[in-house]
N, C-alpha and C positions, 0 to 999 in steps of 0.2 A: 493576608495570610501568607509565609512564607513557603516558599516550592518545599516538596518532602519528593515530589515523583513526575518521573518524564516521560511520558507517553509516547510511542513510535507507530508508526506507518512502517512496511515491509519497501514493497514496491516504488520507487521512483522515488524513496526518501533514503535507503542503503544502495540504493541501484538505481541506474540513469533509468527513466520513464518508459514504461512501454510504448507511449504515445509517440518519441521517435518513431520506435520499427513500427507502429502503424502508416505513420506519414512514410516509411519509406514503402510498405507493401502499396499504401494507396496510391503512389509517385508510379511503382512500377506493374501496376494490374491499368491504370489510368483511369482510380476512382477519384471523387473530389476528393480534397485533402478533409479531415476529421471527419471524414465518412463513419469510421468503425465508431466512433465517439459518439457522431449521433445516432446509432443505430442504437449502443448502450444507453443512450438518456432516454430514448422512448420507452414509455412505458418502465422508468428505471424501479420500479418494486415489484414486478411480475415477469419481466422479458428473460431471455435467455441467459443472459448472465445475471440475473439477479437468481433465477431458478439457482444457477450452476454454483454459484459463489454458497447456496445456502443449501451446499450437496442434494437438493431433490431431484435433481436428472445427472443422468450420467453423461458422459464426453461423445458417447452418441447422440442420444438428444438432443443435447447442446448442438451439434452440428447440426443436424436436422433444423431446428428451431431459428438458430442466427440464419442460417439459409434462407426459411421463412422470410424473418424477420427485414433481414438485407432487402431479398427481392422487394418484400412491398411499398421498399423506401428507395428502390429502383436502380439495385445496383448488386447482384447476385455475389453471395460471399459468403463459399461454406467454413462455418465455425472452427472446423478442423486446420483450416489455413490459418485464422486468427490465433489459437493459444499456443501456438509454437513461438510468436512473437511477446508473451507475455516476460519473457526472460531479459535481465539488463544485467549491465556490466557495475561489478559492484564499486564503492566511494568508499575509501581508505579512511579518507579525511572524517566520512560521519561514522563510520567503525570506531575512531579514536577517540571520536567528541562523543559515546557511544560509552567508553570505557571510562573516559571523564566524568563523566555522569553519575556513572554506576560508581563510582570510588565516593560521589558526595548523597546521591540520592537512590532513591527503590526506581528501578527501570520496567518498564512494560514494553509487550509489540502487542498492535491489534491490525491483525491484514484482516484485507479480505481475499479470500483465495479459492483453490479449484480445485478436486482430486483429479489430477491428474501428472502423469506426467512431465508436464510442461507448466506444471506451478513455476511460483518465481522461487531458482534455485535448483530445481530439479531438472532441468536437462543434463546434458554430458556436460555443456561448457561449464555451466555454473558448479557444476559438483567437482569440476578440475578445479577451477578457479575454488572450489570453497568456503563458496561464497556463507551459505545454510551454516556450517560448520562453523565459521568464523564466529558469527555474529547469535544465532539464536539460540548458543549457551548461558548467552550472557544476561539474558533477561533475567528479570524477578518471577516474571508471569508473563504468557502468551496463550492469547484468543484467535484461533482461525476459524472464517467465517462458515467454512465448512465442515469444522467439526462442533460450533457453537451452533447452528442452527438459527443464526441471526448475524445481519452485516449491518456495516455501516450505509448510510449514515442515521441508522438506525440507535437511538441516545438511550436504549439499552446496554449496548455492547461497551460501553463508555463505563455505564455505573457499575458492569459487571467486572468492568476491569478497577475500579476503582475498588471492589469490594476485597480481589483478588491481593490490592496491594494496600488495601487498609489505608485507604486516604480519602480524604471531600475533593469532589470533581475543584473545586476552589484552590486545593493545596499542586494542580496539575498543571506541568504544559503539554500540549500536544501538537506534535509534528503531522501531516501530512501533505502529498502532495496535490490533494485536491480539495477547492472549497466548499464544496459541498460535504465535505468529511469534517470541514473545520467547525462548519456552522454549527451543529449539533453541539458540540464539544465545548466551544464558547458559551451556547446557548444555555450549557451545564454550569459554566462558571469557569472550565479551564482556560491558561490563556495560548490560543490557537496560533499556532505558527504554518503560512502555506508555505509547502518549500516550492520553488519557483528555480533558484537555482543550490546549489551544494552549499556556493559563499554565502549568498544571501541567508541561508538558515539557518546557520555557525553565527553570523552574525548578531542574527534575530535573538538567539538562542544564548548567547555571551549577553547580553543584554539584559536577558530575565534573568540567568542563573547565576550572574556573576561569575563564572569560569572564563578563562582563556582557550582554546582549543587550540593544535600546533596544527600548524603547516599542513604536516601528512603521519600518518601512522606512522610511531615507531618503529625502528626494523625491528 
């Protein structure tokens, strides 16, 4: 079947990963490194960030909770310290391949995200930077996990986006940066792309769609 629609990941697929600033808070608190990462995979459809991502607790909570959660897994980290790092610097390059897309095919985002101030985009630097602005005009359709009331990698949120853009999970690719997000999505029928790095997934993505992507955004 040929692609009709490109499906996007917000975090760590427009913007470098939060997983850096974790590696660097855990570098400089002198937690193991993918500490935050495993505290997220325990228990990933009930713990505090799956709570948060699918807005039933609030940003106090949440701190409350990952606090919990940390200590038990032996390494104290209140959650308030963690979603400040949720923010990254955005990729020009996939804004453009972004706008390529959208010129041949129907585009989607499906994040999973946080009310709060420290979503990805909403701090100071990012709303300098533009980041939100730039880019999530551009969609056809956009699902956040916190106002859908379902995340990934949950293969609802997938068919909901699919219904959103009037396409078979079949006629889709989708982007994100974690495989756990992709599995479901293949599992549908789209064809999953992990992004790993910027290049690699212009690559991947030149590949399926038949586009060229340039260099860097146009001035």
């Amino acid at each position: 079947m040929s692609i009709e629609a490109v499906i996007w990941d917000f975090g760590g697929v427009f913007t470098s990963s939060p997983f850096e600033a974790f590696n660097r808070y855990e570098a400089e608190k002198g937690l193991p490194r993918d500490f935050i990462r495993r505290v997220n995979a325990t228990n990933p459809d009930h713990n505090a960030w799956a709570l948060f991502e699918r807005n039933e607790i609030d940003a106090f909570r949440f701190d409350e909770l990952f606090l919990a959660e940390s200590t038990t897994l032996g390494h104290p980290v209140p959650g308030r310290e963690v979603l400040p790092l949720l923010s990254g610097q955005l990729r020009p390059r996939m804004v453009a391949a972004l706008k390529a897309c959208k010129a041949q095919f129907k585009v989607g985002c499906i994040t999973n995200n946080v009310v709060s101030e420290h979503s990805p985009g909403q701090d100071e630097g990012q709303r300098m930077a533009g980041a939100m602005a730039q880019v999530m005009p551009l969609f056809d359709a956009i699902i956040e996990s916190s106002k859908a009331g379902v995340r990934k990698p949950d293969p609802r949120i997938y068919l909901m986006m699919c219904d959103l853009l009037d396409v078979r999970p079949e006629a889709c690719v989708y982007l994100d940066d974690l495989g756990i997000n992709c599995k479901p999505a293949a599992g549908l029928g789209m064809q999953a792309i992990k992004v790993t790095t910027e290049a690699q997934a212009l690559a991947d993505l030149s590949a399926i769609v038949g586009l060229d992507f340039p260099e860097e955004e146009p001035a």
